[in-house]
KOLPALUM-551155 format. One record per residue (C-alpha): residue in one letter; x, y, z; residue number from 1. Coordinates in steps of 0.1 Angstrom, whole numbers, plus 5000, padded with zeros to 4 digits. Layout:
BEGIN
 lumtor   px   py   pz guvex
      A    X    Y    Z   NUM
...
//
This chain:
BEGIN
 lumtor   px   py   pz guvex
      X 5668 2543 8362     1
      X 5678 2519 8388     2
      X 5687 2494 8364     3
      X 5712 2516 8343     4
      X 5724 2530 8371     5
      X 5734 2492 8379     6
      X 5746 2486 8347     7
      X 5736 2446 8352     8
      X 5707 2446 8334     9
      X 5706 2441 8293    10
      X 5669 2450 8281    11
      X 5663 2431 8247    12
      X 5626 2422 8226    13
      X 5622 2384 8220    14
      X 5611 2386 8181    15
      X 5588 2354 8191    16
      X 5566 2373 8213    17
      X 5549 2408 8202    18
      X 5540 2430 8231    19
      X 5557 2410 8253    20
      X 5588 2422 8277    21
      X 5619 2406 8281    22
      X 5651 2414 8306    23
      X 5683 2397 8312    24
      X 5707 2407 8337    25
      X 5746 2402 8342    26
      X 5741 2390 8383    27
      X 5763 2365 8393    28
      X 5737 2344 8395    29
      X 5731 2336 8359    30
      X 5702 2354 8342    31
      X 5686 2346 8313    32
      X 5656 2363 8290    33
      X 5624 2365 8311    34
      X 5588 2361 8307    35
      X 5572 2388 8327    36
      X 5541 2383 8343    37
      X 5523 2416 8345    38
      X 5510 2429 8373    39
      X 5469 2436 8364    40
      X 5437 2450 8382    41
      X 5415 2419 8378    42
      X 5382 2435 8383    43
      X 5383 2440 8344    44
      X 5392 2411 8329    45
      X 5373 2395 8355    46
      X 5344 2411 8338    47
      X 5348 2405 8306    48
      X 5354 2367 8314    49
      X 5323 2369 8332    50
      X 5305 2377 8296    51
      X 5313 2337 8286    52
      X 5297 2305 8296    53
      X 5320 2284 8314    54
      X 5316 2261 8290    55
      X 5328 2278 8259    56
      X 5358 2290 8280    57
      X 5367 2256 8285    58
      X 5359 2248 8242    59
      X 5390 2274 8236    60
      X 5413 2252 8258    61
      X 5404 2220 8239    62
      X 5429 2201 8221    63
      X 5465 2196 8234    64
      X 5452 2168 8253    65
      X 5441 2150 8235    66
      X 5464 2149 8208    67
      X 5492 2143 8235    68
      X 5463 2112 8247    69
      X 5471 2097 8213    70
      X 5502 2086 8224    71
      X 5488 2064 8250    72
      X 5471 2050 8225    73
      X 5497 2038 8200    74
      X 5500 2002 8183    75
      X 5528 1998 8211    76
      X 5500 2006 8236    77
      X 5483 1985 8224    78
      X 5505 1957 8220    79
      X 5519 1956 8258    80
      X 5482 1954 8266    81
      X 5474 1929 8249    82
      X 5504 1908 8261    83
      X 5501 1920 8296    84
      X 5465 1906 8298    85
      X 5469 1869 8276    86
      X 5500 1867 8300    87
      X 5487 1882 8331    88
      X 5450 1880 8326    89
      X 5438 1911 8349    90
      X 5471 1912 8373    91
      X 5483 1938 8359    92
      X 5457 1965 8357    93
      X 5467 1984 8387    94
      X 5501 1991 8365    95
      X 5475 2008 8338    96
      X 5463 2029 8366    97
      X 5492 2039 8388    98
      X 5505 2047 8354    99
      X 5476 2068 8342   100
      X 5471 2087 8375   101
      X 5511 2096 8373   102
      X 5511 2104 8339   103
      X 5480 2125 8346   104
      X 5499 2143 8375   105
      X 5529 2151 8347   106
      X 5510 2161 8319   107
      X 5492 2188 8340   108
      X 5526 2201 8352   109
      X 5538 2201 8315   110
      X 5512 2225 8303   111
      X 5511 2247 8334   112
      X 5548 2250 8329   113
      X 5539 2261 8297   114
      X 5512 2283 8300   115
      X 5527 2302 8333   116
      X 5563 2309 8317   117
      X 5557 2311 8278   118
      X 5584 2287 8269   119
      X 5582 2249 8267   120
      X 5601 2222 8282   121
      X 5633 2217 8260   122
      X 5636 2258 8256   123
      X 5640 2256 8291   124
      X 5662 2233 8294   125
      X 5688 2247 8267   126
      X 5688 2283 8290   127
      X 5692 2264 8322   128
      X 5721 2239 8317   129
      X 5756 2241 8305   130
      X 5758 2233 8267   131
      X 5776 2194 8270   132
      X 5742 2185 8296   133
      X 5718 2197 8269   134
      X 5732 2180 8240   135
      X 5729 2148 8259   136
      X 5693 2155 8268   137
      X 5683 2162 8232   138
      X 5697 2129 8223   139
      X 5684 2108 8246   140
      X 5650 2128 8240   141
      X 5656 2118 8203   142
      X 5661 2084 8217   143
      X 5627 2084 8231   144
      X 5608 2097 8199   145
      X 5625 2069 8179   146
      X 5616 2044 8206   147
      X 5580 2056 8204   148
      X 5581 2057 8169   149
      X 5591 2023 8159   150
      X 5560 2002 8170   151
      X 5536 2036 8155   152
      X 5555 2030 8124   153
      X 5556 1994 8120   154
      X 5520 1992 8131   155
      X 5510 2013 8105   156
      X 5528 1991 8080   157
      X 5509 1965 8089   158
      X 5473 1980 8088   159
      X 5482 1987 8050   160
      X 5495 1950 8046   161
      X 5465 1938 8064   162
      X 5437 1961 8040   163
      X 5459 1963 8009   164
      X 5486 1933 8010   165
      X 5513 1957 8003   166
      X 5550 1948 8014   167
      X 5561 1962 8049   168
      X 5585 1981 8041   169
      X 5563 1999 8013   170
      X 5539 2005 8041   171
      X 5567 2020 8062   172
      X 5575 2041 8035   173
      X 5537 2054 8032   174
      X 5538 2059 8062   175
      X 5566 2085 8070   176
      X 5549 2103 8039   177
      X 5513 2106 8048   178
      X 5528 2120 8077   179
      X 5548 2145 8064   180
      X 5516 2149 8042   181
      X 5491 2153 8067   182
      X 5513 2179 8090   183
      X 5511 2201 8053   184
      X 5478 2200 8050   185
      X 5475 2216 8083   186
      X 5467 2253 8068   187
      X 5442 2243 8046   188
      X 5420 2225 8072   189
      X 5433 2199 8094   190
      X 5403 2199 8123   191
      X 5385 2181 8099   192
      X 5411 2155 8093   193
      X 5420 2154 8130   194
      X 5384 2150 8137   195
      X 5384 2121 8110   196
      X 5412 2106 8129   197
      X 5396 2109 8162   198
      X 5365 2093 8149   199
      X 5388 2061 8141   200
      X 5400 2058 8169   201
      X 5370 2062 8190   202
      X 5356 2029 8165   203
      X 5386 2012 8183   204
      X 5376 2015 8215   205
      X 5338 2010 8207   206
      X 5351 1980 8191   207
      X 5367 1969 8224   208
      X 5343 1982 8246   209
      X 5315 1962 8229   210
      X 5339 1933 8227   211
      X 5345 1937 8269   212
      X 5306 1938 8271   213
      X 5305 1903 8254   214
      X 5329 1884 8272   215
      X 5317 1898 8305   216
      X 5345 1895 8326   217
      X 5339 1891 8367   218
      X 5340 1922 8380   219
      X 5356 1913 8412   220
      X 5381 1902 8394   221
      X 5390 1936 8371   222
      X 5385 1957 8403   223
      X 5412 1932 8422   224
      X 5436 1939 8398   225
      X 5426 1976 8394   226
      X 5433 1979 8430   227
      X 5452 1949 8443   228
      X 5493 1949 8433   229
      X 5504 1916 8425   230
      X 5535 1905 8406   231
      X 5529 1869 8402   232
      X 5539 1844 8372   233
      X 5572 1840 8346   234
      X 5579 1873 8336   235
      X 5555 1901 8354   236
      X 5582 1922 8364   237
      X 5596 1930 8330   238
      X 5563 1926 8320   239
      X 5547 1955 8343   240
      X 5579 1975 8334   241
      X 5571 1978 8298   242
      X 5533 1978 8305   243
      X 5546 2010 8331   244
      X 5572 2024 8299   245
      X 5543 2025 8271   246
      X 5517 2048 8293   247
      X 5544 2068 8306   248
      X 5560 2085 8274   249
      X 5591 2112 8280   250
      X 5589 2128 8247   251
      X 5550 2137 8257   252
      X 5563 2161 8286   253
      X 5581 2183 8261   254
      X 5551 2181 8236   255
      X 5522 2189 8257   256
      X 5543 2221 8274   257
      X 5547 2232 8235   258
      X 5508 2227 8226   259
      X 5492 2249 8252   260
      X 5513 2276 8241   261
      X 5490 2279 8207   262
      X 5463 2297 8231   263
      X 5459 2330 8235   264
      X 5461 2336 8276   265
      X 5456 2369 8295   266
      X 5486 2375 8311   267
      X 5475 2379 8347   268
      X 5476 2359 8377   269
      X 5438 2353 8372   270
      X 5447 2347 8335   271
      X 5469 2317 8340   272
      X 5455 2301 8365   273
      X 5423 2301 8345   274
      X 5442 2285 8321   275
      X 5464 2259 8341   276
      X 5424 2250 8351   277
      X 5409 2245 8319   278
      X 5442 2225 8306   279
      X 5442 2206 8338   280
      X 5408 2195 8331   281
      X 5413 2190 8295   282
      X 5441 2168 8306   283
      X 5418 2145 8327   284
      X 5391 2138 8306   285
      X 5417 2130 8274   286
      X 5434 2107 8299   287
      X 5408 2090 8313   288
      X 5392 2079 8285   289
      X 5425 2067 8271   290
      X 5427 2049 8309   291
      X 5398 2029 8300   292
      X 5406 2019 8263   293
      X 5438 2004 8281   294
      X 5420 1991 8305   295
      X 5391 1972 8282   296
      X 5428 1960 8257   297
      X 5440 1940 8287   298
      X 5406 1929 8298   299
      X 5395 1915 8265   300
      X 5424 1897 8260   301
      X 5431 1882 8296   302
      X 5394 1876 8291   303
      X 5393 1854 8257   304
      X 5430 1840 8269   305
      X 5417 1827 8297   306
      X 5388 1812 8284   307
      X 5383 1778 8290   308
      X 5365 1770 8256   309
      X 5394 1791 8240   310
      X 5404 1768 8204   311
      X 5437 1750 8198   312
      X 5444 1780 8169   313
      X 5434 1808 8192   314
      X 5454 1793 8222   315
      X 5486 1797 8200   316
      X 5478 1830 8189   317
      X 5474 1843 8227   318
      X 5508 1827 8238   319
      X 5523 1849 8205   320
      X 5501 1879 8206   321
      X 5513 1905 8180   322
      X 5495 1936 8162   323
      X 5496 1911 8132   324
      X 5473 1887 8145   325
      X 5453 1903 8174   326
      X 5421 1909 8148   327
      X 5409 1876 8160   328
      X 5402 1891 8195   329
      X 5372 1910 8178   330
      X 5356 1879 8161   331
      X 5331 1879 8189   332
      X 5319 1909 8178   333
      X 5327 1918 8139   334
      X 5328 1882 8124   335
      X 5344 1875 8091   336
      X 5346 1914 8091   337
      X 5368 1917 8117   338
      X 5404 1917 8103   339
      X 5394 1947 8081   340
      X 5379 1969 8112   341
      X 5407 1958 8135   342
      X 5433 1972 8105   343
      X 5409 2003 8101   344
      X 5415 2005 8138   345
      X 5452 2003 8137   346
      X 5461 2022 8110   347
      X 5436 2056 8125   348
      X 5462 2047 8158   349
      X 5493 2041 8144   350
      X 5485 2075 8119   351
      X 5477 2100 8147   352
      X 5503 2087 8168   353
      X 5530 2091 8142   354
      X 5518 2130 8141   355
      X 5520 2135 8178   356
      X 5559 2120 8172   357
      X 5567 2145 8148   358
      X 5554 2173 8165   359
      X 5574 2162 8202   360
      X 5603 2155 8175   361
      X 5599 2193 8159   362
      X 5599 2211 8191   363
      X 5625 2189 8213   364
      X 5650 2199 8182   365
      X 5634 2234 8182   366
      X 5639 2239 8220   367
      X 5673 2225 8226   368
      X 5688 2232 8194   369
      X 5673 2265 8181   370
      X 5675 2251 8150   371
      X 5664 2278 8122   372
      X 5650 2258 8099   373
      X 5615 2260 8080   374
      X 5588 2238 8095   375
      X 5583 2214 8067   376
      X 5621 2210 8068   377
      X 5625 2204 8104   378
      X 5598 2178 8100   379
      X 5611 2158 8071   380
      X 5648 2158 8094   381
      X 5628 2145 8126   382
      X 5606 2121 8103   383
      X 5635 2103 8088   384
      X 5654 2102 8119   385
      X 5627 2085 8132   386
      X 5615 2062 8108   387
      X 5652 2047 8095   388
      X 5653 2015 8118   389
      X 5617 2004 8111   390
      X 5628 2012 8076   391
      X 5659 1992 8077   392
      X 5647 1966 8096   393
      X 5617 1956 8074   394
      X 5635 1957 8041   395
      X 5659 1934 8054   396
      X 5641 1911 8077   397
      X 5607 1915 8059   398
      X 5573 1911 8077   399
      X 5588 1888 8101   400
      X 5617 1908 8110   401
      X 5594 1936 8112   402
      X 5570 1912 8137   403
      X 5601 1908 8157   404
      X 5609 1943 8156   405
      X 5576 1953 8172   406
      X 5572 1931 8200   407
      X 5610 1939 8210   408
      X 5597 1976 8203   409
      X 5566 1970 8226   410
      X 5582 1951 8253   411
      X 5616 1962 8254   412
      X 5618 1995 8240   413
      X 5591 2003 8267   414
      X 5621 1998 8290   415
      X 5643 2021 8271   416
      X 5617 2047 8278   417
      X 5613 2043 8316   418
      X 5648 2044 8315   419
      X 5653 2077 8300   420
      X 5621 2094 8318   421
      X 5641 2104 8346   422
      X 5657 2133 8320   423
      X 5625 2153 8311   424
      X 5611 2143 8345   425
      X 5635 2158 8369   426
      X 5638 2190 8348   427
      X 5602 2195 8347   428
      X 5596 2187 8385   429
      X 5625 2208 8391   430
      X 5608 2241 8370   431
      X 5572 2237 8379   432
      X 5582 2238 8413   433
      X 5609 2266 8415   434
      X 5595 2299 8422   435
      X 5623 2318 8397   436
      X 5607 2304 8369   437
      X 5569 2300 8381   438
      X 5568 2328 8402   439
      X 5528 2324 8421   440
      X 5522 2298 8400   441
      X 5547 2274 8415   442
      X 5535 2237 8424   443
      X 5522 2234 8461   444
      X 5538 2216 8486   445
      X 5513 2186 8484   446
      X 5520 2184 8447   447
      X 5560 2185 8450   448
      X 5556 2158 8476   449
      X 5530 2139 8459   450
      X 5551 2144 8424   451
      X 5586 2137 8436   452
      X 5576 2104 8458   453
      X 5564 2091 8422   454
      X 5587 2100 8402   455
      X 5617 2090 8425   456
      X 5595 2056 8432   457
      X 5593 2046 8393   458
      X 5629 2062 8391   459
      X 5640 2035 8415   460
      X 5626 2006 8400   461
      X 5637 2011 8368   462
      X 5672 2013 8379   463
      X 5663 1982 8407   464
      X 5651 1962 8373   465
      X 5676 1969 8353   466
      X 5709 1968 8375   467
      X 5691 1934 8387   468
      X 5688 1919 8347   469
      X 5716 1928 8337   470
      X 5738 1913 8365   471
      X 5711 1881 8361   472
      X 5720 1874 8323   473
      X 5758 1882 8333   474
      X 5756 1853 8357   475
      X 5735 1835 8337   476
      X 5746 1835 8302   477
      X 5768 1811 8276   478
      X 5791 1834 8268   479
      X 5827 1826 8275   480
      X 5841 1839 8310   481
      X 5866 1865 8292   482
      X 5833 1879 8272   483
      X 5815 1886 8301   484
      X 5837 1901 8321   485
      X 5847 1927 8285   486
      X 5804 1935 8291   487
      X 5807 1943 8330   488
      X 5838 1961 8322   489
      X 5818 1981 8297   490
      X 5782 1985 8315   491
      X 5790 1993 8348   492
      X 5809 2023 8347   493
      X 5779 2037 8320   494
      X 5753 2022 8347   495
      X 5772 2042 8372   496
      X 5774 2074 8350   497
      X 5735 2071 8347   498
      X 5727 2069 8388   499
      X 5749 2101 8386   500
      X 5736 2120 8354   501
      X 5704 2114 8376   502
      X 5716 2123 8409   503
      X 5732 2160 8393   504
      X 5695 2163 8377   505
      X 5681 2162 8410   506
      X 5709 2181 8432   507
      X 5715 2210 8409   508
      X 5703 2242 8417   509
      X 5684 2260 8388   510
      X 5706 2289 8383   511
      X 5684 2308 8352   512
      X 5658 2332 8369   513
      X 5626 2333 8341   514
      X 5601 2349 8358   515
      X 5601 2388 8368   516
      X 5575 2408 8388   517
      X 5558 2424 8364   518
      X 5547 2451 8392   519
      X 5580 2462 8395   520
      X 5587 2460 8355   521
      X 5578 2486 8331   522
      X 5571 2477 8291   523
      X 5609 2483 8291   524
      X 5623 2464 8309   525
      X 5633 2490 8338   526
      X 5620 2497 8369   527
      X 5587 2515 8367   528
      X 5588 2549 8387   529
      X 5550 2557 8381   530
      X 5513 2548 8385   531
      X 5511 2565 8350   532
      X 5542 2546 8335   533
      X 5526 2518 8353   534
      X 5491 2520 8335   535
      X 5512 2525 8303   536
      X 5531 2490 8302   537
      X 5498 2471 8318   538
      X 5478 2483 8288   539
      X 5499 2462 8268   540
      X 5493 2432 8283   541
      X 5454 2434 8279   542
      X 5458 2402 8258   543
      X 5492 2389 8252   544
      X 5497 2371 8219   545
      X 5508 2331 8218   546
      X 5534 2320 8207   547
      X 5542 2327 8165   548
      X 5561 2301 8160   549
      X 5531 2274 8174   550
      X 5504 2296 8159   551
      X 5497 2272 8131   552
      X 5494 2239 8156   553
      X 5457 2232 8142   554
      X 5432 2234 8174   555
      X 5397 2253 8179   556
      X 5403 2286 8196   557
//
């Protein structure tokens, strides 16, 4: 054979995968273990796709959406709403949907990246870059889950104090543990109790919506600031760039290129691009209806805020807005009942959410670690990690510690996130556009353009924002002169290391080839030399399995 003849090419079987091929060659050009895409005649599996609706075609992609959707619907969600719109009013509602539309445009490339190489985000990033790169990517995307994490957690915490008057910290406790709880449960049933969840948080936004239909605001004014950028008033910057950090959610990219590997996908061009449809689609209609329960948060609050007949008691709880008080925003609506719906509310949010952590958690530390750990184990490590500073916080600060925790979480933390997007941004961008890896199923050029100019433009002004506070509150601050100048010493060589951490992202050329001709392959790993030997390694492909080690992810083939 060619390849032997060469003697560059290593043939091995990736125990994840059954029937499927894997080849990794010696080139100077480094080579890592690819996913083949076979080479089919279409006309049959054309046929036999023909024999289903469309519509239960689409049923089997279900899923992975919407549980990645959850997360842009978190009690930190929630709270940046909220404060954006007793702040802002309706200002800032074009920040809800530039960020919705981008994060749309990024979850789509997450799962196609998925679905057209077989591995997910963070497996690609450990084969692609040198070891010392990757473990500061899985830190900084353990960074992220822990960011995300804190307002889920502590949100939870205080549904249970609001239903049950427990302490805080007790309900932060319960919290990690009906997680762990519910992600075991998983085997013997878990649609249901996903379905459950859904449900709840579906009462949320009926809640909201029927709240929004009560206070009637103008809709002039809702599609002004849908469509009409404006940055006005004490604090809308930092404002729209936490409102900007809590839709857009790093961790999610590496989660929702995991997720869609649970289905089982023919593995022909046809195949996947069937697939990248379906999830694409799945993707929008998850997100949009997640765009408008943001949407109605900040309009029935900037609504009632506004209000001129707004009372002296409700006026002070709309200039100190938190998830502890925000039940009064549905009084309209649920009366003397209100507190106990809005905690029903919270809890079904703060619950699911707290799932969809874990799982980004499980798989970032899968991908970039290839940890070998059992599942339950790998959870409880990425559950604890996550849950120790709104643990530590609440026991020592109690429930106002953990208040201030939240809104720092909610406004602040949102920062921290936009300000580690750009490392499982780039990457992904850099994959789902690069042919060795995607082979025909590469982004078009109206999508890398479209993709990049976003990504570079909220890139920018997070850095812009952040370069420009810090220097601010340097200039600005009552430290003594000696202690400031120790802080610029100290930030602006790590600000400088960031701008170029970001700029070798960006420059770097992918050097790992992932995708191989599966035309030119046969079922090992050599070049074929026959129509017959051909045939032979095509017939294995008929239906390639998913992934073992996401089997068990519990959505409806």
């Amino acid at each position: 054979m060619a390849a032997d003849q060469a003697g560059k090419e290593v043939v091995g079987k990736d125990p994840s995968w059954k029937g499927s091929n894997r080849i990794a060659s010696l080139n100077d050009v480094e080579h890592q273990p690819a996913f083949c895409a076979p080479h089919h005649d279409d006309k049959h599996e054309l046929m036999h796709e023909k024999e289903k609706p469309g519509w239960k075609k689409f049923m089997g992609y279900i899923g992975p959406g919407f549980l990645v959707s959850m997360a842009y619907l978190d009690p930190g969600n929630m709270e940046t709403d909220l404060q954006a719109g007793a702040n802002h009013k309706y200002e800032l509602l074009w920040i809800v949907l530039i960020g919705m539309v981008f994060a749309f445009i990024i979850q789509s490339l997450s799962a196609k990246l998925g679905v057209a190489t077989g591995k997910h985000l963070s497996e690609h990033c450990k084969t692609e870059y040198p070891k010392y790169v990757n473990y500061c990517l899985w830190l900084l995307a353990e960074i992220a889950v822990i960011a995300a994490d804190i307002p889920e957690v502590v949100g939870t915490a205080f549904a249970l104090n609001i239903l049950f008057h427990i302490p805080v910290w007790t309900g932060v406790l319960i919290t990690g543990l009906s997680t762990m709880l519910l992600l075991g449960l998983q085997k013997y049933g878990v649609r249901k109790l996903e379905a459950l969840i859904t449900f709840l948080v579906f009462i949320m936004a009926a809640c909201y919506f029927a709240e929004l239909a009560y206070v009637k605001p103008k809709a002039s004014e809702v599609l002004q600031g849908l469509f009409v950028p404006k940055l006005k008033g004490d604090g809308a910057t930092g404002d729209a760039i936490a409102l900007l950090g809590a839709l857009i959610m790093p961790h999610n990219l590496f989660l929702h290129s995991a997720l869609v590997l649970s289905r089982k996908v023919p593995q022909s061009v046809h195949g996947i691009q069937s697939a990248c449809k379906y999830f694409f689609l799945e993707s929008g209609f998850a997100l949009f209806i997640a765009f408008l329960i943001n949407l109605s948060l900040v309009a029935v609050s900037g609504s009632i805020c506004s209000s001129e007949n707004l009372s002296k008691e409700n006026s002070e709880h709309c200039s100190d807005l938190t998830l502890n008080n925000a039940h009064f925003l549905l009084k309209n609506v649920l009366g003397k009942s209100s507190s106990t719906i809005y905690a029903i509310s919270l809890l079904a949010s703060g619950q699911s959410s707290t799932i969809t952590g874990t799982y980004a958690g499980q798989y970032i530390m899968q991908g970039f670690l290839d940890m070998k750990m059992k599942k339950w184990l790998r959870n409880f490590v990425t559950r604890c990690i996550a849950i120790t500073p709104s643990l530590v916080v609440s026991i020592i600060g109690g429930p106002a510690g953990a208040g201030k925790l939240i809104i720092v979480a909610s406004l602040n933390v949102q920062m921290i996130l936009s300000f580690e997007l750009p490392f499982s941004l780039i990457p992904l961008l850099k994959f789902s556009s690069s042919e060795t890896k995607m082979g025909p199923h590469k982004n078009s050029i109206f999508i890398v353009i479209v993709s990049w100019i976003l990504g570079l433009l909220i890139i920018g002004i997070n850095v812009y924002y952040l370069s420009t506070g810090f220097v601010n509150w340097l200039l600005h601050n009552n430290l003594p002169k000696v202690g400031s100048i120790f802080i610029g010493i100290i930030v602006f060589p790590l600000m400088a290391m960031y701008v170029a951490a970001v700029v070798y992202l960006t420059i770097r050329k992918d050097r790992v080839v992932t995708y191989v001709d599966r035309s030119k392959v046969d079922q090992f790993g050599n070049h074929a030399q026959s129509d017959k030997e051909l045939q032979a390694s095509e017939a294995m492909d008929d239906e390639v399995p998913y992934r073992e080690d996401l089997a068990d992810i519990p959505f409806p083939e």
